[in-house]
N, CA, C and O atoms as a GROMACS GRO file, in nm:
protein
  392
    1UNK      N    1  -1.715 -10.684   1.569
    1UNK     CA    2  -1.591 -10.669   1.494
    1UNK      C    3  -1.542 -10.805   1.447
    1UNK      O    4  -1.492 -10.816   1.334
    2UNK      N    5  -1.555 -10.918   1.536
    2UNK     CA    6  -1.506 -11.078   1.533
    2UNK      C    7  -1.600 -11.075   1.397
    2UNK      O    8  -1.527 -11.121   1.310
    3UNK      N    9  -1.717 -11.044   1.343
    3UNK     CA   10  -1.799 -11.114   1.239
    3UNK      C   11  -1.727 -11.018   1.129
    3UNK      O   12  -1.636 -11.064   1.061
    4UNK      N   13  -1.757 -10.926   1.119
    4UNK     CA   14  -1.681 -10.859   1.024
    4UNK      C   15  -1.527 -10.889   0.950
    4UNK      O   16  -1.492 -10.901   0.832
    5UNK      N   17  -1.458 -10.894   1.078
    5UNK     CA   18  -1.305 -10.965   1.034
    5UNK      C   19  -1.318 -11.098   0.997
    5UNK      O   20  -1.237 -11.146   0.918
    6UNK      N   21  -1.416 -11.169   1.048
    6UNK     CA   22  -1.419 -11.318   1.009
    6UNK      C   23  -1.486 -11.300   0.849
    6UNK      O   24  -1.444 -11.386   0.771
    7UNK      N   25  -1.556 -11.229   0.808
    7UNK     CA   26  -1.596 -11.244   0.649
    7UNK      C   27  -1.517 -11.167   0.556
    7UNK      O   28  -1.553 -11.149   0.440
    8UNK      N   29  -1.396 -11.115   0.610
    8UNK     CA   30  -1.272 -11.071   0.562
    8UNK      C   31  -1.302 -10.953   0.503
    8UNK      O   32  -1.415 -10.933   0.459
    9UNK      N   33  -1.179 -10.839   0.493
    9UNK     CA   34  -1.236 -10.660   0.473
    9UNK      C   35  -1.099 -10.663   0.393
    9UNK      O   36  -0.989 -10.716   0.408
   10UNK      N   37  -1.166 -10.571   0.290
   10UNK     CA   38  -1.077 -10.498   0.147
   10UNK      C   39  -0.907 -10.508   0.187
   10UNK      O   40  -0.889 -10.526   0.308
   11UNK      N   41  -0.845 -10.503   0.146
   11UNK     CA   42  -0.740 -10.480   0.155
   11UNK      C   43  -0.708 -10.300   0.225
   11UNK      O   44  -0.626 -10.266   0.310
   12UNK      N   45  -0.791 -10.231   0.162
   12UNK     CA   46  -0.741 -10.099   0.244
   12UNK      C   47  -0.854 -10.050   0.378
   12UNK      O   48  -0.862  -9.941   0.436
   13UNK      N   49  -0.901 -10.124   0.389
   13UNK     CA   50  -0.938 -10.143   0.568
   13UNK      C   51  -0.875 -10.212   0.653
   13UNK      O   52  -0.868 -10.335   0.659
   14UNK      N   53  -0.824 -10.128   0.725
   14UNK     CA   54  -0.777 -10.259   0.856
   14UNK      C   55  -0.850 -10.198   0.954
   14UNK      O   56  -0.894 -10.083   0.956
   15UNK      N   57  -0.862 -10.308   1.053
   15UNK     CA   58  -0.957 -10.278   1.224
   15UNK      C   59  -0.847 -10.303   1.294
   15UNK      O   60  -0.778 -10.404   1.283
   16UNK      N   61  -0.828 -10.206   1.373
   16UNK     CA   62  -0.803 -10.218   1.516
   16UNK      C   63  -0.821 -10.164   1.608
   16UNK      O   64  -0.808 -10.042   1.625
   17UNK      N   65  -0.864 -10.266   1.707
   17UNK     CA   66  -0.920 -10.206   1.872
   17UNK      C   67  -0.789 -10.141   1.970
   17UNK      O   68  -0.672 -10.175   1.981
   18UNK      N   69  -0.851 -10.059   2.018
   18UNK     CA   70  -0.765 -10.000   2.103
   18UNK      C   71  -0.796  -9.995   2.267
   18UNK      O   72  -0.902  -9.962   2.320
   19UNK      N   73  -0.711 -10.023   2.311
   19UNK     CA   74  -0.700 -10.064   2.489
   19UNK      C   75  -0.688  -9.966   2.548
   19UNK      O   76  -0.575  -9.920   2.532
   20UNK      N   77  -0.761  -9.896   2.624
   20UNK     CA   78  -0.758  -9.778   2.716
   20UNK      C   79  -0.737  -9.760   2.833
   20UNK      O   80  -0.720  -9.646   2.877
   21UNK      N   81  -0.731  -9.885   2.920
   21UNK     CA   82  -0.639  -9.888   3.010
   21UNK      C   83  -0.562  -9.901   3.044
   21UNK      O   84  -0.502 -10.008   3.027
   22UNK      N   85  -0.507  -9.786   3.124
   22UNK     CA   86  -0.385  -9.760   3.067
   22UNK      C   87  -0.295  -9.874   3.199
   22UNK      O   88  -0.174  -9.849   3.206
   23UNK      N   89  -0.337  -9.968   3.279
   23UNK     CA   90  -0.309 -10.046   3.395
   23UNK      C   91  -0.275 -10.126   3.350
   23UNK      O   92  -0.178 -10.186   3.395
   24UNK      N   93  -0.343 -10.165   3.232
   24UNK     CA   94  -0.325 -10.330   3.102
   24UNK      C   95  -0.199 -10.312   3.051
   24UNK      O   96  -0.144 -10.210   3.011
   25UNK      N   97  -0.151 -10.451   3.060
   25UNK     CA   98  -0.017 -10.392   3.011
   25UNK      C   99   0.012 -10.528   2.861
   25UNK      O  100  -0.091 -10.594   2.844
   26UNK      N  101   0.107 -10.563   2.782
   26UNK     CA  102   0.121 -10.583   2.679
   26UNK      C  103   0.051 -10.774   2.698
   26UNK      O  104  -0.027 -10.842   2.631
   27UNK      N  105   0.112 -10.792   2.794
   27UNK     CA  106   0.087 -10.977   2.839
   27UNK      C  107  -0.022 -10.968   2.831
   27UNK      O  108  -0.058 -11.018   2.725
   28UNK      N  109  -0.142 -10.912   2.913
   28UNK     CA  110  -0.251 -10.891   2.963
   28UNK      C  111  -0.339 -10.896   2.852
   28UNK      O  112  -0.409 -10.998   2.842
   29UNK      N  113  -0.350 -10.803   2.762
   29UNK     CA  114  -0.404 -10.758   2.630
   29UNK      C  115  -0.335 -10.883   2.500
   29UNK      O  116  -0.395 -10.879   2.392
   30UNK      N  117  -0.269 -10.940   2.505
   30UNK     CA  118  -0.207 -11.082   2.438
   30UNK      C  119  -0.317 -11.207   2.462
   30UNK      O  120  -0.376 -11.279   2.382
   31UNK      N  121  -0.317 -11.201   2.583
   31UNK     CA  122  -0.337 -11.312   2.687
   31UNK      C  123  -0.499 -11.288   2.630
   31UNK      O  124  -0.549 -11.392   2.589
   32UNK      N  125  -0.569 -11.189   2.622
   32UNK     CA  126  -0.757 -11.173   2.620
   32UNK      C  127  -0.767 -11.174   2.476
   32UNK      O  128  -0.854 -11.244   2.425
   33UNK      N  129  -0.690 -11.104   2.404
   33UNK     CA  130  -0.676 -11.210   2.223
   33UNK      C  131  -0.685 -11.298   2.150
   33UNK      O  132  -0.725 -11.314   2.035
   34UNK      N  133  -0.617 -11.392   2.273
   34UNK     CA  134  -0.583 -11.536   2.244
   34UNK      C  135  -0.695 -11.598   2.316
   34UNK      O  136  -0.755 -11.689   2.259
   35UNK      N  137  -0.733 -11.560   2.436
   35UNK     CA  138  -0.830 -11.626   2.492
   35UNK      C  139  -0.980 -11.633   2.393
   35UNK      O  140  -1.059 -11.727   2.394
   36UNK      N  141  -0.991 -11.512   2.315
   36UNK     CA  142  -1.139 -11.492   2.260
   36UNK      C  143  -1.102 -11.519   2.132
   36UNK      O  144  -1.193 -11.471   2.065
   37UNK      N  145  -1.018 -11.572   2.054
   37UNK     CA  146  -0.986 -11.593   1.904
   37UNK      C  147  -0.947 -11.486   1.857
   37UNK      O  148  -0.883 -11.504   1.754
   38UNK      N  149  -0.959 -11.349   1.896
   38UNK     CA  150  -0.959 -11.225   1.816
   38UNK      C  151  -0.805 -11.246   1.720
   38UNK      O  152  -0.692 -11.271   1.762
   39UNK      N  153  -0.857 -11.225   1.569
   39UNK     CA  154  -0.762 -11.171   1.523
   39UNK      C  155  -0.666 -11.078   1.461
   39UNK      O  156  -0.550 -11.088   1.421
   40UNK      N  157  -0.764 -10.974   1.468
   40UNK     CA  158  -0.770 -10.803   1.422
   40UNK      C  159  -0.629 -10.782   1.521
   40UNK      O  160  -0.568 -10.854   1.601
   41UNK      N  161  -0.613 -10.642   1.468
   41UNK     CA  162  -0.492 -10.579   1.539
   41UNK      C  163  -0.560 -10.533   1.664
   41UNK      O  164  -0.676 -10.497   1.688
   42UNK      N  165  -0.428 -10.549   1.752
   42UNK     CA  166  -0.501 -10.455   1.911
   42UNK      C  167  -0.389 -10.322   1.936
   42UNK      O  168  -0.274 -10.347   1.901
   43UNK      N  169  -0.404 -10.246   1.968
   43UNK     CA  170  -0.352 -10.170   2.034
   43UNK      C  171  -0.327 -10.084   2.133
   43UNK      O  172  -0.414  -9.997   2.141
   44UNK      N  173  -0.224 -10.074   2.226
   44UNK     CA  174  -0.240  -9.991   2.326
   44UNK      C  175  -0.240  -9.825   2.340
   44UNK      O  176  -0.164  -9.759   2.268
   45UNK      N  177  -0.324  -9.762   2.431
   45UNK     CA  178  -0.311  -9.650   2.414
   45UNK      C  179  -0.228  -9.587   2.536
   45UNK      O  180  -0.217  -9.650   2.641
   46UNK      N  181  -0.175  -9.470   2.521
   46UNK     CA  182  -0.068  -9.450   2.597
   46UNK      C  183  -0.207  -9.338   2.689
   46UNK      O  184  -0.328  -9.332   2.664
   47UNK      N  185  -0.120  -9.260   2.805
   47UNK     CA  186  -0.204  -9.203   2.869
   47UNK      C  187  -0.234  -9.056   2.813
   47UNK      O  188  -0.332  -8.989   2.845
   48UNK      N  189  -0.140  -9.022   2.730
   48UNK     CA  190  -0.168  -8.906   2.657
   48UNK      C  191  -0.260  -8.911   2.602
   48UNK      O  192  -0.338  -8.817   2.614
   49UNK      N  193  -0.298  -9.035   2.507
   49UNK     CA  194  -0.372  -9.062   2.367
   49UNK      C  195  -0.495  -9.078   2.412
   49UNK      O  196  -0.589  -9.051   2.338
   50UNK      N  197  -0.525  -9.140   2.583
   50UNK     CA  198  -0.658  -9.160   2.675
   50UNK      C  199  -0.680  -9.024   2.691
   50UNK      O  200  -0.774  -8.990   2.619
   51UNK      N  201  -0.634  -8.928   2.757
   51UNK     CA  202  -0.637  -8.753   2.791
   51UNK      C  203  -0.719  -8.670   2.673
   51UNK      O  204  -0.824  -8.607   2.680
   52UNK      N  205  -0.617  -8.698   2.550
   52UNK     CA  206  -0.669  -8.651   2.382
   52UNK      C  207  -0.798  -8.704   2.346
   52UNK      O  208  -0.890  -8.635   2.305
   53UNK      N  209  -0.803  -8.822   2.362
   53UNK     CA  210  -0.993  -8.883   2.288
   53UNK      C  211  -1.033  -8.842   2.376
   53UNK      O  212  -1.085  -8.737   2.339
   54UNK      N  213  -1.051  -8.856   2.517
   54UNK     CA  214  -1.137  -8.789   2.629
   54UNK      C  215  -1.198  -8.614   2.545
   54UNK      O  216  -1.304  -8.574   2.496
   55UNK      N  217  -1.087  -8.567   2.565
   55UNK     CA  218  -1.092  -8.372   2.543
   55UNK      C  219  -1.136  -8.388   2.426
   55UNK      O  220  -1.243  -8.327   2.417
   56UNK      N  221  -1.105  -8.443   2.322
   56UNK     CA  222  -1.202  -8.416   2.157
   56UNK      C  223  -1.308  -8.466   2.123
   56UNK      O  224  -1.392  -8.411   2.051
   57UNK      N  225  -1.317  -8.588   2.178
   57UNK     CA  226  -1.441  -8.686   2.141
   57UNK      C  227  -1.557  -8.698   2.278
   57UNK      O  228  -1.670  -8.745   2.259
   58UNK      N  229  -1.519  -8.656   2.396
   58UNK     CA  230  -1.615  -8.639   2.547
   58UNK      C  231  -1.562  -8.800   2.581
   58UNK      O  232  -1.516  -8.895   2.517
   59UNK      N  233  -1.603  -8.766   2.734
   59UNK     CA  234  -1.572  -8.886   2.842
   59UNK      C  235  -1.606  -9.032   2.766
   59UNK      O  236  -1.552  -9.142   2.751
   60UNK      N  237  -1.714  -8.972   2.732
   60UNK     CA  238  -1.804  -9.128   2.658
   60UNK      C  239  -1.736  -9.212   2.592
   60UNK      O  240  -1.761  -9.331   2.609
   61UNK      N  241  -1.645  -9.176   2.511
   61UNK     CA  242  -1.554  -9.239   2.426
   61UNK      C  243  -1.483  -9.334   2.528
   61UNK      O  244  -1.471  -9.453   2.499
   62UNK      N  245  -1.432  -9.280   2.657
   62UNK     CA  246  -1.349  -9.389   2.724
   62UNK      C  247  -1.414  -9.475   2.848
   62UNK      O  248  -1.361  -9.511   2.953
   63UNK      N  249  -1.580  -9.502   2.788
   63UNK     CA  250  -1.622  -9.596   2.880
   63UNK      C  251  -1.622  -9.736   2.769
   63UNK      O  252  -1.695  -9.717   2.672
   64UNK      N  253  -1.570  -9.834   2.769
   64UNK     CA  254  -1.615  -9.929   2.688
   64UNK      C  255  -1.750  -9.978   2.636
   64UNK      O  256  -1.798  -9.980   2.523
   65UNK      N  257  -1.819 -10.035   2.813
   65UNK     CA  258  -1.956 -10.082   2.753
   65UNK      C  259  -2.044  -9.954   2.663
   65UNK      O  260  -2.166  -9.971   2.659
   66UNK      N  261  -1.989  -9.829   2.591
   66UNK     CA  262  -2.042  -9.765   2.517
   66UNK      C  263  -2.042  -9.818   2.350
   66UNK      O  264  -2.115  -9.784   2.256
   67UNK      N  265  -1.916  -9.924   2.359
   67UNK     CA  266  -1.926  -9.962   2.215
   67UNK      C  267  -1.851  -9.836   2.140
   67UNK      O  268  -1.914  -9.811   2.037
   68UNK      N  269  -1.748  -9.755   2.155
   68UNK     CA  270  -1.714  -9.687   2.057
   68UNK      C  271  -1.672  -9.661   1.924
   68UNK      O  272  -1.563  -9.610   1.949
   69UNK      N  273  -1.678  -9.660   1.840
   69UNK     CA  274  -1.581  -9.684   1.716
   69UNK      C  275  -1.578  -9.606   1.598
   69UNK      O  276  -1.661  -9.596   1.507
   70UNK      N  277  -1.484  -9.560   1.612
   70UNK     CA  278  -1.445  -9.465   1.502
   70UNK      C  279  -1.390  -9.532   1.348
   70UNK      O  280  -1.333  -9.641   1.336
   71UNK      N  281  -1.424  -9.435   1.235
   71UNK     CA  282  -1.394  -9.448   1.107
   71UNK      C  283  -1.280  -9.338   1.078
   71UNK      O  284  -1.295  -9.216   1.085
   72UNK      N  285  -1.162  -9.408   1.043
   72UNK     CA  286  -1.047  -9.271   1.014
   72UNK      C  287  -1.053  -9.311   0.848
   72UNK      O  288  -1.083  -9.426   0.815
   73UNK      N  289  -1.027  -9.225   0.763
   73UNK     CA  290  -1.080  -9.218   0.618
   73UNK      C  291  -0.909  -9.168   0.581
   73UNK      O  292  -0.838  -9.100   0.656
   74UNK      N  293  -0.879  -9.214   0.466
   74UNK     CA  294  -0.771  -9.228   0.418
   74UNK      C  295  -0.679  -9.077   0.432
   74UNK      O  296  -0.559  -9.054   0.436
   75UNK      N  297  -0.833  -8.968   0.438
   75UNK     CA  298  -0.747  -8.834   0.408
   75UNK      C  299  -0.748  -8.777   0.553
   75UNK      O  300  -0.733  -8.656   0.572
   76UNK      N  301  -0.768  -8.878   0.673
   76UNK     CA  302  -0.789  -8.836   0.802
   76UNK      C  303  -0.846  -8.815   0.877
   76UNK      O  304  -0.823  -8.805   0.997
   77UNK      N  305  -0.986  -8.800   0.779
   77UNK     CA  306  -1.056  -8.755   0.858
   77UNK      C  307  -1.076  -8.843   0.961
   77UNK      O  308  -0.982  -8.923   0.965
   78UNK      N  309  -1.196  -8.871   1.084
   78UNK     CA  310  -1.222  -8.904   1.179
   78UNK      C  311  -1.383  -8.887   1.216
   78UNK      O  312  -1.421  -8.782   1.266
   79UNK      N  313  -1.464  -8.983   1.192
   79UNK     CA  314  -1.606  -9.008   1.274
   79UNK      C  315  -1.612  -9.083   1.394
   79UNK      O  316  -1.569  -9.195   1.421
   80UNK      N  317  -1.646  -9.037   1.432
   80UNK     CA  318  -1.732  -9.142   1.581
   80UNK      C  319  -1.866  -9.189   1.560
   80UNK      O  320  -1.962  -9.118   1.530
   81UNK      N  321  -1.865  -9.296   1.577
   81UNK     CA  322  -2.004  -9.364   1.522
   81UNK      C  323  -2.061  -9.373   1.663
   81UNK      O  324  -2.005  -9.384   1.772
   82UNK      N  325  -2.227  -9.363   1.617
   82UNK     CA  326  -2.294  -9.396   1.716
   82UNK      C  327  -2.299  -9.470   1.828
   82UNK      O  328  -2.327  -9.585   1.795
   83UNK      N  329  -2.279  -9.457   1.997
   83UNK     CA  330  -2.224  -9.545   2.084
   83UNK      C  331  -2.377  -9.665   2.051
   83UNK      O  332  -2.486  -9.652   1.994
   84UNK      N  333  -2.295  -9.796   2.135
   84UNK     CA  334  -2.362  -9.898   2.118
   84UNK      C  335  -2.362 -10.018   2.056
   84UNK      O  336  -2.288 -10.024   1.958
   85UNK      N  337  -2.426 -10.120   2.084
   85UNK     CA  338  -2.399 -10.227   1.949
   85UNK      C  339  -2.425 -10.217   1.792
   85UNK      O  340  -2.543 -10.239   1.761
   86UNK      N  341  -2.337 -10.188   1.684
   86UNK     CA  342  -2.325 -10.228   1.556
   86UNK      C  343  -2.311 -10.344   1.501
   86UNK      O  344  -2.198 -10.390   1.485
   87UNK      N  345  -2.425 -10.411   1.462
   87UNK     CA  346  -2.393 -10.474   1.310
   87UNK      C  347  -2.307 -10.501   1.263
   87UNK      O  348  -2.211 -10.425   1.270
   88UNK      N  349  -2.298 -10.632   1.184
   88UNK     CA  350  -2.219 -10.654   1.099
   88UNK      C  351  -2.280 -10.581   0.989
   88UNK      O  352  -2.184 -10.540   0.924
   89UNK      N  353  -2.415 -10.532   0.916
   89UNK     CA  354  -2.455 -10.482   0.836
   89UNK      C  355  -2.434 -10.303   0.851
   89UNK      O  356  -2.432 -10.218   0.762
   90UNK      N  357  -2.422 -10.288   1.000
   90UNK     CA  358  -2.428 -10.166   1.001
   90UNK      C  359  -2.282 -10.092   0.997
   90UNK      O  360  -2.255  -9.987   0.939
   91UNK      N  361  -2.188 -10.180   1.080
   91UNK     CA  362  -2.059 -10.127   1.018
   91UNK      C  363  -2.032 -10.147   0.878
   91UNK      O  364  -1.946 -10.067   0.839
   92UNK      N  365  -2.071 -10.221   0.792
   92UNK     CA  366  -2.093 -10.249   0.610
   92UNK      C  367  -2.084 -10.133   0.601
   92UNK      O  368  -1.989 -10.058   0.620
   93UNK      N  369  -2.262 -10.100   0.548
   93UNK     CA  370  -2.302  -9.965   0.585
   93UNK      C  371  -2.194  -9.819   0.590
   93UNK      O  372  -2.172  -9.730   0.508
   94UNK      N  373  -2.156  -9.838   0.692
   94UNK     CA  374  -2.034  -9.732   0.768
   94UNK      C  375  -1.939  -9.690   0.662
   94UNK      O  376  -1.914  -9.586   0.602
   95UNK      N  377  -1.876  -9.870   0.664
   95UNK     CA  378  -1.758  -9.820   0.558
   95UNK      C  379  -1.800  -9.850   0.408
   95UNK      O  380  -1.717  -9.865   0.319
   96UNK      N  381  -1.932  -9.856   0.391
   96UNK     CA  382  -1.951  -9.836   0.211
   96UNK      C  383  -1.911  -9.993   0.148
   96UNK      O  384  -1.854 -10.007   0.040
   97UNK      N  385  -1.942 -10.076   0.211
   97UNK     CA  386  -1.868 -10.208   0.152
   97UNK      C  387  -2.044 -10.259   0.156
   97UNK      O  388  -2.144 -10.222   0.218
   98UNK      N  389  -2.008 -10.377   0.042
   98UNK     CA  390  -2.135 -10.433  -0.005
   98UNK      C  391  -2.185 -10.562   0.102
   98UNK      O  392  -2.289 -10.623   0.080
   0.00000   0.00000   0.00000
């Protein structure tokens, strides 16, 4: 995601990662941002929103080292991309960018 955001994305893409534990709290998730350069948006997920991706998308979604990442498309829709490491070419790819 760091290479991707670093070669800069369209104006109507934005990335942001989302924090699933739900123990992490706002300092914590600041604090590992700043530590790794990240500059994409982060966000927290509440315990409902952990419960909901669990039940629609399967457990898998809320292990990290799976690499998850979803594409939400302007009209809503919602993919889950293949767990694992992606590319900078392969998230391209994903979202149709050259």
């Amino acid at each position: 995601m760091q290479a991707l955001e670093t070669g800069g994305l369209p104006d109507n893409i934005t990335a942001v990662s989302l924090d699933i534990d739900i123990y992490e709290d706002e300092d914590l998730l600041r604090a590992h941002t700043e530590r790794h350069n990240f500059t994409w948006r982060f966000a927290r997920a509440t315990p409902d929103m952990v419960r909901e991706l669990g039940d629609t998308f399967g457990q898998s979604v809320l292990n990290p080292p799976n690499e998850p990442v979803f594409i939400i498309t302007p009209d809503g829709d919602i993919r889950l991309l293949r767990f694992g490491h992606k590319s900078v070419e392969d998230l391209k790819r994903e979202l149709g960018l050259p």
